[in-house]
N, C-alpha and C positions, 0 to 999 in steps of 0.2 A: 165367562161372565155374561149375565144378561147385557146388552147392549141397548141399553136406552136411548141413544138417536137414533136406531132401525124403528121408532116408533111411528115417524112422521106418515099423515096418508099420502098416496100419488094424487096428485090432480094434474090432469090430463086437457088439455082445451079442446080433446073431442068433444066432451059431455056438456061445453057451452059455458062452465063455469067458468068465472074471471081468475087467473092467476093470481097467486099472492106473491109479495116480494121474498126472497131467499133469506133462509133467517139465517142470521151468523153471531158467534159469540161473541161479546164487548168484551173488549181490550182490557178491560180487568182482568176477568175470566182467562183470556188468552193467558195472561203473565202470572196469575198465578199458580195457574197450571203446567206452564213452563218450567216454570219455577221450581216448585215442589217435587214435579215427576224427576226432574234433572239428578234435582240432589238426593232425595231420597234412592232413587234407578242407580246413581252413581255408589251411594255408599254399602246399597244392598248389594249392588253385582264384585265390589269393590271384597266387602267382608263376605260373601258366601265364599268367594273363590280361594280366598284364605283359607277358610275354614275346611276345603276342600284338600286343599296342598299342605295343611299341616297333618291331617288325619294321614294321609298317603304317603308321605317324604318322612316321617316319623313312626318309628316302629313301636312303639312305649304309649302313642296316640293308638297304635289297632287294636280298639276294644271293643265289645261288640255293641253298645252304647254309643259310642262313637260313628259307630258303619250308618246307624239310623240318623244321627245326625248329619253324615255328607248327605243321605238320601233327603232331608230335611232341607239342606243345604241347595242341593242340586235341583228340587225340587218349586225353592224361590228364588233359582235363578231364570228357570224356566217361565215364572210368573212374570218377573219383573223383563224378562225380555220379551213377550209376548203380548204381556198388557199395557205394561208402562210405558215403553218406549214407544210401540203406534198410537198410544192416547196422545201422544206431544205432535206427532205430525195431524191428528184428527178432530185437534182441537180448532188447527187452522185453517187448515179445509175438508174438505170431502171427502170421502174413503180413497186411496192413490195406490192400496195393493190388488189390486183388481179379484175376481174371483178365487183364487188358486190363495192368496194372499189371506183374504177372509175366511176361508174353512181350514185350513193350518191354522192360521194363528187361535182361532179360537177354540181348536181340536186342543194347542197346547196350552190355551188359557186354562182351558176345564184339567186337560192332564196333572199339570202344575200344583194348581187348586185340589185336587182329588189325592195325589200324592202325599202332599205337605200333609193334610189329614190321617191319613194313612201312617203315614211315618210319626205323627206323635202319638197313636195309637200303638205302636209298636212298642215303640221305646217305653210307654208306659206299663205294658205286661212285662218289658224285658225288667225293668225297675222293681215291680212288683215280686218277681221270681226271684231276684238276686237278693231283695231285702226279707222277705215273708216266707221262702222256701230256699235259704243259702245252701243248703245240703245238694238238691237238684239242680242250682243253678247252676252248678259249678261242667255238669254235662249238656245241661239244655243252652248256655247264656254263652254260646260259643263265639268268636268270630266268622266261624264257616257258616253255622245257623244263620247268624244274622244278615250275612250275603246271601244266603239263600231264599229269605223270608222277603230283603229288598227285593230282589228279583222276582218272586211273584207278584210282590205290590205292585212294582210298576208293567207287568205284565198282565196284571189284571185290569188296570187302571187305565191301560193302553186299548187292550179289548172295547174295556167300557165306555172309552170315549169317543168311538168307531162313529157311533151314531151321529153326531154333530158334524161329520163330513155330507150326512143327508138332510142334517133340520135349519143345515143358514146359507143365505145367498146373498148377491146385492142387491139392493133395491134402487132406483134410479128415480128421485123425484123432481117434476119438472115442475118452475118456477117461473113467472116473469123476467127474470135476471137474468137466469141461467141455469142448470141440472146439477143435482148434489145425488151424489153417491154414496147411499150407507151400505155397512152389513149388518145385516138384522135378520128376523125370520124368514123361513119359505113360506111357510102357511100361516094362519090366525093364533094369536100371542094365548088365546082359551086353551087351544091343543098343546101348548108346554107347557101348562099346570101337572101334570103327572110325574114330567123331568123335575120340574124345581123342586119338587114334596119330595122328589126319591133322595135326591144330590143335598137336600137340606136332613133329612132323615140317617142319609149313610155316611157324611161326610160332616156333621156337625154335630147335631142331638149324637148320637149313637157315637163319636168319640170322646165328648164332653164327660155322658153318663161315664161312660165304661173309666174316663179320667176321675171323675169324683167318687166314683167305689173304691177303685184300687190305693188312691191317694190317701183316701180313708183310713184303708188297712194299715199302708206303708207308715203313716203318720203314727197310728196307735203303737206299732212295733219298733219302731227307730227312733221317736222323737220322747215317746215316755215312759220307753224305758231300753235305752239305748246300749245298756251294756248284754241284756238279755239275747239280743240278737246273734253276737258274738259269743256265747257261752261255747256253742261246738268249736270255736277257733280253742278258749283257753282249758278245754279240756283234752287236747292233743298235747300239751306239756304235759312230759311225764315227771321229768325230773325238778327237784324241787328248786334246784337253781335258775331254773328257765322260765319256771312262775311271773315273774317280775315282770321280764322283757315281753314275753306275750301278752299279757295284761295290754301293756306300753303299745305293742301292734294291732292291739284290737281296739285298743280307743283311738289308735290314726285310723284305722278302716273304719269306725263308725261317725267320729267327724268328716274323712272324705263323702263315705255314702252320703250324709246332710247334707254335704255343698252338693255333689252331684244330684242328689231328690230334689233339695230345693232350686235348682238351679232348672230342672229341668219343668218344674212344677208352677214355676214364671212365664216358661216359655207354653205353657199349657193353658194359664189365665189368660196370657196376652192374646193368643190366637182366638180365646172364646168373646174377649172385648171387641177387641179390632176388626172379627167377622160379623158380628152381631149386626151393627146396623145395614149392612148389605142384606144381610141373610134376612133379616126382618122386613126392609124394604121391600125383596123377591115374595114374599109371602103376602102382606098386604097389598101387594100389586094386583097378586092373583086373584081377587076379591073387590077391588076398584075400578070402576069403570068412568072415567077414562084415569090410568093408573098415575100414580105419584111423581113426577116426574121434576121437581123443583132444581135450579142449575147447579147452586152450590149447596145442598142436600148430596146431589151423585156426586160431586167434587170432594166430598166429604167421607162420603162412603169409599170411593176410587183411592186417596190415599190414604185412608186406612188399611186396606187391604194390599198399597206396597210395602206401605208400613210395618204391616205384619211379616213382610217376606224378606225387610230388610232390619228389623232391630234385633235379630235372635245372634249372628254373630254378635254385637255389641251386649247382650246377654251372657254370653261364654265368654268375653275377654272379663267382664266385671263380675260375675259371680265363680271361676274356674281357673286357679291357680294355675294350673295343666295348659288350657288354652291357652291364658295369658302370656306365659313364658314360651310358648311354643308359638305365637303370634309375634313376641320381641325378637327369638332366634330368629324367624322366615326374614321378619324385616333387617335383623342385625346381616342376614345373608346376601341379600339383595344388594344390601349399602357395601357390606366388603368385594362384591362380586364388580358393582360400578371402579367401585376404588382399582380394584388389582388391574379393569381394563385400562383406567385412566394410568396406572402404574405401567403398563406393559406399555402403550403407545410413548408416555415418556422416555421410559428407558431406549425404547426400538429410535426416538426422533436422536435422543443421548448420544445413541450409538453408532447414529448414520454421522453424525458432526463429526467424534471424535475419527471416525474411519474419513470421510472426508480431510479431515485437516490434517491426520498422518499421511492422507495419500501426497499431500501438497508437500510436506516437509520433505518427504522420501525423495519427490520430484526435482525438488530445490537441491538436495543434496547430490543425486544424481549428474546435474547439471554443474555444477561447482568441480565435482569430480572430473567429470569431462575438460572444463576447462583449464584446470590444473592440467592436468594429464598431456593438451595437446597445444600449454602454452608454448612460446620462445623461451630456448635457455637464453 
């Protein structure tokens, strides 16, 4: 992501000019920055990870639909540990991962960023294929495919981000007070207008579009007139007794398709809302001289875009039967797995007493023994 406090000039007391005082954010700003990144960071890295261990630990979860959303998943964890969490330490002071620190993390800002895109681009032809062409899906809509398809994304996306290990550095600005350290640009903010048109072009416009054709389609074929879709399932009944119950299977598979299209077609607006005013602000920047840089405007734009990387679990628990019940099991597991340790330590402390206190009896009995044995007749 653009870094807008890499923006500041250097002034130098070579050039005779007076310093200025070091500017620092007001304690508002601080707190609710804190604030928001905290919870927001917490509940996103909270529910991606879920969403990660229910798709893997559940077999009836590997669909290939699914695979695109760990990648989706893993994708905004990546974000929100990259972005989020050194926004909280950078709000208070001055950049503190030193170089090496600044070109990772913002290598994985942009990965993150580029991924998440990618993968709801994905999952969108995958939807379209399984709804608009059910015949082919059934060989192209694999789970092997779709592991194969993540892994070009992010190997593509890995290449592409290459370049951001050459286009940022720290900057070191000296102040009256004392020296603030940002990461920002190497060179003049003019020369990344080519990067921010490609990354706004391939990574927003160009998944949007290709969302709003397909959805189109999917909509006219599913939604009015939703038994048509299914017609090749109820023309595999041969016999006329089985009439009925197929019927009965084809309208569960075209209600689920709807929760899963629309469920997945939320998570496709929300990403276009929630990116929007960053992605608008990088482009009118490109065009403003001296560019837009207002405090809670970026503060604005900054949680939107965790925001965006952490409500999409809480999208699958409230629009997806599937998740939901597979998000109550992980949690019912976790609670019975506490339970059975606190169970095992009681029973193990149980067990040392009652072996204690038989040692003791045994002992007493022993000795009683003894003295009988070697009283005076």
């Amino acid at each position: 992501m653009e870094n807008s406090t890499s923006m500041h000039l250097d002034r130098n007391s070579s050039d005779g000019q007076t310093l200025s005082t070091m500017p620092e954010n007001s304690l508002e700003i601080q707190v609710v920055t804190i604030s928001l990144s905290l919870l927001i960071c917490g509940v996103g890295i909270a529910g991606n990870v879920m969403v990660v261990l229910v798709v893997i630990r559940s077999k009836h979860m590997m669909t290939a639909t699914n695979c695109y959303l760990v990648s989706l998943a893993m994708a905004d964890l990546t974000v929100l540990l990259a972005a989020g969490l050194p926004n909280i330490s950078e709000v208070m002071a001055s950049w503190i991962y030193g170089y090496a620190g600044c070109v990772c993390i913002t290598y994985l800002q942009y990965l993150g960023i580029n991924v998440s895109s990618c993968s709801i681009t994905a999952f969108t032809v995958e939807r379209y294929i399984a709804i608009c062409h059910s015949i082919k899906a059934q060989l192209i809509c694999t789970v092997s495919r779709a592991k194969k398809i993540i892994a070009c994304v992010w190997i593509f996306t890995s290449l592409y981000c290459i370049m951001w290990f050459f286009l940022v550095d720290t900057n070191e600005t000296v102040y009256s007070n004392g020296v603030v350290v940002r990461c920002g640009y190497r060179v003049s903010r003019n020369l990344y207008m080519p990067i921010y048109f490609l990354d706004f072009t391939l990574f927003y416009v160009v998944p949007l579009v290709v969302a709003l054709v397909l959805y189109s389609l999917i909509a006219r074929i599913l939604f009015r007139d939703p038994l048509s879709s299914n017609l090749s399932e109820q023309r595999l009944s041969v016999h006329q007794g089985r009439r009925q119950s197929s019927v009965k299977v084809s309208c569960r598979a075209a209600s689920s398709r709807k929760q899963v299209t629309k469920m997945l077609a939320v998570v496709v607006v929300l990403f276009a809302l929630l990116w929007m005013p960053y992605r608008t602000l990088v482009v009118v920047n490109s065009f403003m001289d001296p560019p837009y840089l207002n405090t809670w405007f970026l503060l604005f734009c900054r949680m939107c875009i965790y925001t965006n990387s952490a409500v999409n679990p809480i999208i699958y628990n409230a629009m997806s039967q599937k998740f939901r019940a597979a998000f109550k099991r992980l949690c019912d597991c976790k609670r019975r797995s506490d339970q059975s340790r606190a169970g095992k330590c009681t029973v193990s402390v149980y067990y040392s007493v009652i072996k204690d206190f038989s040692s003791e009896n045994s002992m007493k009995k022993h000795s009683s023994l003894k003295t009988d044995t070697f009283s005076p007749a």
